[in-house]
N, C-alpha and C positions, 0 to 999 in steps of 0.2 A: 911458701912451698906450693907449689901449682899441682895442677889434677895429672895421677899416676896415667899410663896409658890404662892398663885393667882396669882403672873408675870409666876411663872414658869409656873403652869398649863395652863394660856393662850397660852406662847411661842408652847408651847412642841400640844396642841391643832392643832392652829393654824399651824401649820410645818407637823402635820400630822404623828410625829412619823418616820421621812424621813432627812437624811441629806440634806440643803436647794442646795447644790451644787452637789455632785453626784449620790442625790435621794435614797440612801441606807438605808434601815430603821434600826433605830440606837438600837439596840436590838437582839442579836441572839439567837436561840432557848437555851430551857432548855434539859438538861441530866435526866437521874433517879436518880441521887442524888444531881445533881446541878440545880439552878436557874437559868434561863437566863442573859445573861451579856448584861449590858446596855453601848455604849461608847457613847451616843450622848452628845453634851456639848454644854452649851448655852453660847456664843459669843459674846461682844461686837462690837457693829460697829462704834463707838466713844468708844478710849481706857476709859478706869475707869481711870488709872495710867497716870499719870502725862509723864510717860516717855515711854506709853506702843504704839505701832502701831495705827494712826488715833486717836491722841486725841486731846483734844481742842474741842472749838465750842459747848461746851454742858452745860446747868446748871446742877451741883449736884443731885442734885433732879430725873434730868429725865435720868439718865448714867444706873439704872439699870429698867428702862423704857422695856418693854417688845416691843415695836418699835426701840430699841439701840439693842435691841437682835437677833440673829441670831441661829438658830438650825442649828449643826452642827457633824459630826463624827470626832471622833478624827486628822484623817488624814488630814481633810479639815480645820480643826480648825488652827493646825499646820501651816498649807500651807499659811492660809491668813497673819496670823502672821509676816512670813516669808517672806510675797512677796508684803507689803502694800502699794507700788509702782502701783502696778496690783490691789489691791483688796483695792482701795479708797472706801471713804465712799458712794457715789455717785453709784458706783458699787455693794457695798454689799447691798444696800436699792432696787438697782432694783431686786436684785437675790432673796432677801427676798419678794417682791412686790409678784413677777414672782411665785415664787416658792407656795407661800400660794393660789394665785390664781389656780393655778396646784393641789392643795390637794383639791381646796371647788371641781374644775371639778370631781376629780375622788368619790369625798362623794356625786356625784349627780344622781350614781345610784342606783336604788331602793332597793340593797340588803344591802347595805354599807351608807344610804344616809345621814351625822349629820345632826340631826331632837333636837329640845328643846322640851319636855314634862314634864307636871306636876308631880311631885313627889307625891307618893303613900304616902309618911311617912307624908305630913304636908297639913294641910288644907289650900286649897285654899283661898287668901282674896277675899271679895266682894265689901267692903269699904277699901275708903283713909282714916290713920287716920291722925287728925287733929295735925300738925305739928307746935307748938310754941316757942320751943327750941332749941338750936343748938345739943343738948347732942343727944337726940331721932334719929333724923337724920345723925348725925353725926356715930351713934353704927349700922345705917341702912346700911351706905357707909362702913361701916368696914365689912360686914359678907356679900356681894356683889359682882359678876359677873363683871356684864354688868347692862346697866343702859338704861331708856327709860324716857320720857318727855312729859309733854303735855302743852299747855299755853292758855289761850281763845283765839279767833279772833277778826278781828276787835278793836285792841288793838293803841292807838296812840303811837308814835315813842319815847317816855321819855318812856314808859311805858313799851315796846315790849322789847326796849334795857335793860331794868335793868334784867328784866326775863329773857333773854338769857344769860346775864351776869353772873346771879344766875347760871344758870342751865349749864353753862361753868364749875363754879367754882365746881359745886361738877360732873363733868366726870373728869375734874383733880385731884381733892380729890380722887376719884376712883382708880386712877390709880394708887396713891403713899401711901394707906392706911397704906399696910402693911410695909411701909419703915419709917413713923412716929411711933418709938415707946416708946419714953420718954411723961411720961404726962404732960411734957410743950405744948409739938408739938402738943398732943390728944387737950389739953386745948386750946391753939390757933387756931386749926382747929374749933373748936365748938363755940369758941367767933366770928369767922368770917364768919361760918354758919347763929350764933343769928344775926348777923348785916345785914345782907341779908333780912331774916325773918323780922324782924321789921321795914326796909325802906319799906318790900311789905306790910306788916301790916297798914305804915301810908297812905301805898296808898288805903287801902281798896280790900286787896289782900289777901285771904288765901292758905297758903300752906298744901298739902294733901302728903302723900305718904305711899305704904305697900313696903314689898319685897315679892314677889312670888316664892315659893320653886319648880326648876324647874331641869332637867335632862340632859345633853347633851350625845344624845345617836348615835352610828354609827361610822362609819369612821371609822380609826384603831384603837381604844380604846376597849379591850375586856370586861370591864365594862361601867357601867354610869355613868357621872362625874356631882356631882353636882352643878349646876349653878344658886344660887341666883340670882334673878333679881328683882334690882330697879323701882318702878314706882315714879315716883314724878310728882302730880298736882298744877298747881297754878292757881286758879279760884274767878271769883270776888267777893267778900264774899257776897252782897245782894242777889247774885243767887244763893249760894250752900247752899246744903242740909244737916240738920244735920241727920245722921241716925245710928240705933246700927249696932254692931260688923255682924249681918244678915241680912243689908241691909236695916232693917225696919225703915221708916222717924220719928223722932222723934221731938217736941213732936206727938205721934198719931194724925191722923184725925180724925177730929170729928164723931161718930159712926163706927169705925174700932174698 
C-alpha cells in the first residue's frame, strides 16, 4: 500500500518544501516552456522492504506513517541508503525533529507566517452534530487534516480513561485513513468506532463532532492548502444541548 495523498501533503507541509538534510528546496525554477522540476522524495526512516536499509521494528500499518517519513532530495535520499550505518533510525528521527522545528522558526515571520484560516468556499459550523454511528464519524476522519478534542471535567478515572481512549483511537484512525482502502477495513474501522460510541452511550455520554473547512496558508506554499479539521465532543448527555444546524436550542423556549 503506497503513501495516502494527506501523508504526503503533511510530510511535504511539514519539511517546508526543503531537503531535511541539506536544506535545499526541492523544486527548481520553471522555463517559458517548461515547468519546474520537482526532485524531493519522501523517505523512509524504518525500511518498508523487508531487505531495504533500517527495517524492522515497525508495524505495517505505521511504515508509511508520515512520522517514518522523511523529506529529502534526491542526493540526500541516495546517501542515507547508502550509509545506514551513519544514518540509523535514531538519527534520521532527530534530523527530521530538527529540521521541521527549523521550518515552523522560519514560517514565524510575519511575511511568510503558516497561519490556519477559514475557508471562504464552506460555511462555518456552529453546532456538534449528534454522533450515534460509527459510519458518520468514521467518513468525518476520512475527509480530515488534523484533529482536536474536548472531554468534560471533573470526570472520575473509569470515565476519563475510556474517553481518552476513544479519542486515541480516532488520531490513529487519522493518520492511516487513506491507507484502509478495502471495505472490509472501512467496515472494521466503523464497527470499532460504534463500540466506542455505545460503551459512552451506556455511560450516559454523548458524542458531538463537525469538521471545520479551514486553510493552511504561508510558509513556502504558493497556494492555500486545504485543511479540514476535526472537532469531536463528548459531553455528559443531562447537560447538552440540543439545538438546529444555527445554533438555536431546540425544543424553543418558551415565548421565543
Amino acid at each position: 500500500m503506497g503513501i495516502s495523498e494527506k501523508t504526503r501533503k503533511i510530510l511535504w507541509i511539514q519539511a517546508g518544501g526543503f531537503c531535511s538534510i541539506c536544506k535545499e528546496q526541492v523544486i527548481t525554477l520553471g522555463t517559458a516552456s517548461d515547468d519546474p522540476s520537482v526532485f524531493g522524495e519522501e523517505a523512509h526512516i524504518v525500511a518498508r522492504s523487508e531487505g531495504g536499509p533500517r527495517a524492522g521494528g515497525l508495524a505495517d500499518e505505521f511504515l508509511n506513517h508520515h512520522t517514518n517519513l522523511i523529506l529529502l532530495c534526491s542526493k540526500d535520499h541516495k546517501r542515507i541508503d547508502d550509509q545506514p550505518n551513519h544514518f540509523t533510525v535514531e538519527r534520521l528521527r532527530k534530523i527530521k525533529s530538527e529540521h521541521e522545528a527549523w521550518v515552523r522558526s522560519l514560517a514565524r515571520g510575519d511575511g511568510n507566517r503558516l497561519r490556519l484560516v477559514p475557508d471562504p468556499l464552506f460555511p462555518q459550523p456552529k453546532v456538534l452534530k449528534l454522533i450515534t454511528r460509527g459510519n458518520p464519524l468514521w467518513n468525518m476522519l476520512k475527509e480530515s487534516v488534523t484533529f482536536e478534542y474536548a472531554l468534560p471535567d471533573h470526570l472520575n478515572d473509569d470515565d476519563e480513561d475510556l474517553i481518552i481512549e476513544f479519542m486515541d483511537l480516532l488520531r490513529d484512525y487519522l493518520d492511516i485513513t487513506g491507507e484502509l482502502v478495502s471495505a472490509r477495513e472501512n467496515r472494521d474501522a466503523e464497527k470499532t468506532i460504534q463500540q466506542y460510541i455505545s460503551r459512552l452511550a451506556e455511560r450516559e455520554f454523548l458524542v458531538g463532532a463537525f469538521v471545520r473547512h479551514m486553510l493552511l496558508t504561508g510558509g513556502s506554499a504558493e497556494e492555500p492548502t486545504p485543511w479540514p479539521m476535526l472537532r469531536v465532543e463528548v459531553q455528559i448527555a443531562t447537560l447538552a444541548e440540543v439545538a438546529d444546524e444555527n445554533g438555536t436550542p431546540y425544543p424553543p423556549k418558551a415565548g421565543i
